[in-house]
TORDREN-563498 format. One record per residue (C-alpha): residue number from 1; x, y, z. Coordinates in Angstrom, 2 decimals, decimal comma, m for minus. Layout:
REM residues N
<NUM <X Y Z>> ...
This chain:
REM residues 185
<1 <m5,27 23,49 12,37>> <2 <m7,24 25,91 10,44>> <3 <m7,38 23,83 7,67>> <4 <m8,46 21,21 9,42>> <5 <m11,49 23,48 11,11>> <6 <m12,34 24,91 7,21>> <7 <m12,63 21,73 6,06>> <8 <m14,77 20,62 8,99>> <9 <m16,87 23,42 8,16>> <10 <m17,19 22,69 4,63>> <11 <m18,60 19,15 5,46>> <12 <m20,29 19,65 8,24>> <13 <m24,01 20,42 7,34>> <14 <m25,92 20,81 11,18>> <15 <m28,90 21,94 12,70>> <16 <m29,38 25,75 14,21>> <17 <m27,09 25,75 16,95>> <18 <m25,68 22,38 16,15>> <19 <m22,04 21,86 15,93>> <20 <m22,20 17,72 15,64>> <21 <m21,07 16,56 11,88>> <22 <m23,88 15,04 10,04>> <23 <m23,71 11,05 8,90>> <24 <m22,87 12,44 5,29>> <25 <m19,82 14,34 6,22>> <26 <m18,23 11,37 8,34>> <27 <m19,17 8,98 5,45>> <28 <m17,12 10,89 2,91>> <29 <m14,33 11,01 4,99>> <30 <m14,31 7,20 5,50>> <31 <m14,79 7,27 1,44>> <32 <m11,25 9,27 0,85>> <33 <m9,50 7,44 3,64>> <34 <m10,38 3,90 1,72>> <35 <m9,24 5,44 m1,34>> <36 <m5,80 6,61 m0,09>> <37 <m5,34 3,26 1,49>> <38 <m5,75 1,48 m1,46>> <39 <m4,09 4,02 m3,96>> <40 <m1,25 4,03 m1,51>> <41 <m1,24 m0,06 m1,57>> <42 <m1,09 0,16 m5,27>> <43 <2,32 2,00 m5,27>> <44 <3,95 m0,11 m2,23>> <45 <2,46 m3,16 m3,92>> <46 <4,34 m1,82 m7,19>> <47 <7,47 m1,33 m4,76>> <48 <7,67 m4,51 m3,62>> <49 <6,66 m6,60 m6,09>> <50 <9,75 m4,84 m8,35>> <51 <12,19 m5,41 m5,53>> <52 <11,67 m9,08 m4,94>> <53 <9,99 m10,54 m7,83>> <54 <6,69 m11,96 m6,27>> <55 <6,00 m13,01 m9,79>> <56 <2,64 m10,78 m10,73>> <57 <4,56 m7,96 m12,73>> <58 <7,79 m8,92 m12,11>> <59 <9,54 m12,54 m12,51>> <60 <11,55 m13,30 m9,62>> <61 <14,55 m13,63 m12,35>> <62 <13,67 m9,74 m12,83>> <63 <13,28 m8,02 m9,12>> <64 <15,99 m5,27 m8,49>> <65 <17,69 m7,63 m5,79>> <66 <18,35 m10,22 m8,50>> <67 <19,82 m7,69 m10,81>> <68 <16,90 m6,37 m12,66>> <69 <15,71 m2,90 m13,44>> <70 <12,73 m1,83 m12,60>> <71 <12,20 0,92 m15,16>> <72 <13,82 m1,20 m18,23>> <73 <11,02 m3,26 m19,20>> <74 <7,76 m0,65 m18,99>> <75 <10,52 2,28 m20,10>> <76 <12,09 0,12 m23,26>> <77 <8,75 m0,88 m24,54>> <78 <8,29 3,19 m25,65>> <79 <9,98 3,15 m28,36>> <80 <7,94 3,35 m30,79>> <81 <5,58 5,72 m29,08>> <82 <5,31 9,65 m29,89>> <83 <8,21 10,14 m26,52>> <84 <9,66 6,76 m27,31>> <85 <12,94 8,11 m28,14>> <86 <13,07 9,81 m25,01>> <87 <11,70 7,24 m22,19>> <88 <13,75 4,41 m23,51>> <89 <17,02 6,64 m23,22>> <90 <15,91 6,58 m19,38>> <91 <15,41 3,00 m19,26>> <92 <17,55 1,15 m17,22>> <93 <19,59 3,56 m15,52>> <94 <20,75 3,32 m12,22>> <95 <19,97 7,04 m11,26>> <96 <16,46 6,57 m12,83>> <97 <15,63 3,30 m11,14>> <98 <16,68 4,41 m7,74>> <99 <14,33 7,58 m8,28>> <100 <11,62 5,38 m9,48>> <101 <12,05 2,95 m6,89>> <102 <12,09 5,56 m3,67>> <103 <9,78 7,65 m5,65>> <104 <7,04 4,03 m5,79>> <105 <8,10 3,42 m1,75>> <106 <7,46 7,52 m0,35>> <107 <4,81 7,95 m2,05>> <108 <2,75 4,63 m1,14>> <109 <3,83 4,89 2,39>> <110 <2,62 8,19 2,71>> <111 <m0,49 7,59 1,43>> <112 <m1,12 4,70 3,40>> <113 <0,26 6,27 6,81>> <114 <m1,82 9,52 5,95>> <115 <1,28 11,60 6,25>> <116 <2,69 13,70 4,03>> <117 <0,48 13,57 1,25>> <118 <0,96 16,90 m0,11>> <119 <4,15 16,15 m1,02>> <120 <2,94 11,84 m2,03>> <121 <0,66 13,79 m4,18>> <122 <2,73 16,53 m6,08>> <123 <5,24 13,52 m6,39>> <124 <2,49 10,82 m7,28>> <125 <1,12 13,00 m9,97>> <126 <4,49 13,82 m11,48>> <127 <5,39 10,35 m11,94>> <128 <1,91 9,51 m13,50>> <129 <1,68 12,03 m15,76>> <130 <5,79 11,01 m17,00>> <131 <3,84 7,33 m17,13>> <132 <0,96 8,56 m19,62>> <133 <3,29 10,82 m21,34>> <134 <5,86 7,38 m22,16>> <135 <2,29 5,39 m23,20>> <136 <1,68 8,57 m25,98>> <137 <m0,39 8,15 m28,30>> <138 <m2,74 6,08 m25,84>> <139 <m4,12 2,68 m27,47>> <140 <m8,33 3,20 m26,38>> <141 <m8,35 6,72 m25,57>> <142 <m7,56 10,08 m27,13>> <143 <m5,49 11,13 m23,96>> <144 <m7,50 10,13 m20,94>> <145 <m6,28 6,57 m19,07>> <146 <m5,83 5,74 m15,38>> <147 <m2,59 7,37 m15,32>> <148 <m4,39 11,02 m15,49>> <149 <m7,15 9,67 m13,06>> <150 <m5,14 8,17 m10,33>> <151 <m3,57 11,91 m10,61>> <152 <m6,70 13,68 m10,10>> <153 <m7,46 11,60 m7,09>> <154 <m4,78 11,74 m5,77>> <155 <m4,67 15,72 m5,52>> <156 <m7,88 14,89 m4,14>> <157 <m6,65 13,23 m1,30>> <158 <m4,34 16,00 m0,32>> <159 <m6,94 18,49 m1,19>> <160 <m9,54 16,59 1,32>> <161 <m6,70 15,88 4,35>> <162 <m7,49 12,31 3,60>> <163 <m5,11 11,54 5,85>> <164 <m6,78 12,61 9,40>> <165 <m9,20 9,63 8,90>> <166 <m7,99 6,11 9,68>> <167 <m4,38 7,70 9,53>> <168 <m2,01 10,08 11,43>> <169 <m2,44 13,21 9,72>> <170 <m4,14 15,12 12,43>> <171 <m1,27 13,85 14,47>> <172 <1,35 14,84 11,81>> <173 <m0,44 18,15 10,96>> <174 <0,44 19,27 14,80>> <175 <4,65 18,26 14,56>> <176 <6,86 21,38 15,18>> <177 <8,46 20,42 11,40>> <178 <4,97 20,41 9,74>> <179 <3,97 23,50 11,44>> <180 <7,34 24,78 10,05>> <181 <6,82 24,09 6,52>> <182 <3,21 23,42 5,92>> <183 <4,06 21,40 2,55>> <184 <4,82 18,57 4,84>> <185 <1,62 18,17 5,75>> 
């Protein structure tokens, strides 16, 4: 709850004697809710699309509940990058395309719930940053891509309790468990 009344605070810009957030402040927060929304759609989308083959990234002959794996094909084509050796080593097994898979699923649902995003976000950024680092040496960039920026926003997100707007973090933020261990929030 303090955090909740700092950040208010921070983004609240008022009048002597005024406690009523300003048009700006409520704006922003609209802003970051959109963006976890659709950042958060962007992994499920990625989930789901993997698991049954919708046929944008991933041929129905390919989804995980026909057989395929859904690390083998982005993993596999690393090998000739500067980690290469490494990432394709990972590529295709089970252990690593159950993590990837639950890893896709938490953290979109969390982002687009607005719960949890602490943890979506420490877990979202490790798994893009293990993305860029498989894509090394990048193709139009010395070593900034999307991979690094969807990172930064979405610390962002957790940073900004993104999730209190047109989500159920303030709701979430008040549970006996996240008022146990605040990283939940």
């Amino acid at each position: 709850m303090a955090a909740t009344e700092r950040r208010r605070a921070v983004h609240t810009s008022h009048a002597p004697g005024s406690l009523t957030p300003s048009a700006g402040s409520r704006t922003v927060d609209y802003v970051w809710a959109v963006a976890r929304i659709a950042i958060g759609w962007t992994f499920l989308w990625a989930f789901l699309d993997k698991v049954f083959g919708w046929g944008f990234a991933t041929p129905s002959a390919k989804a995980w509940i026909n057989g395929g794996s859904p690390t083998t094909g982005f993993l596999k084509g690393t090998g000739e990058n500067a980690l290469g050796g490494f990432f394709s080593g990972l590529a295709g097994q089970v252990w690593v395309d159950w993590l990837f898979m639950l890893g896709l699923l938490g953290i979109g649902a969390a982002l687009i719930l607005g719960a949890g995003l602490r943890i979506a976000a420490v877990a979202g950024t490790a798994l893009l940053v293990l993305m860029w680092a498989a894509e090394l040496p990048l193709p139009n960039n010395p070593f900034m891509d999307e991979h690094l920026i969807y990172a930064v926003v979405l610390i962002g997100l957790a940073l900004a309790s993104a999730g209190d707007t047109l989500g159920i973090g303030t709701w979430w933020s008040r549970t006996t468990i996240v008022q146990r261990y605040p990283i939940l929030k």
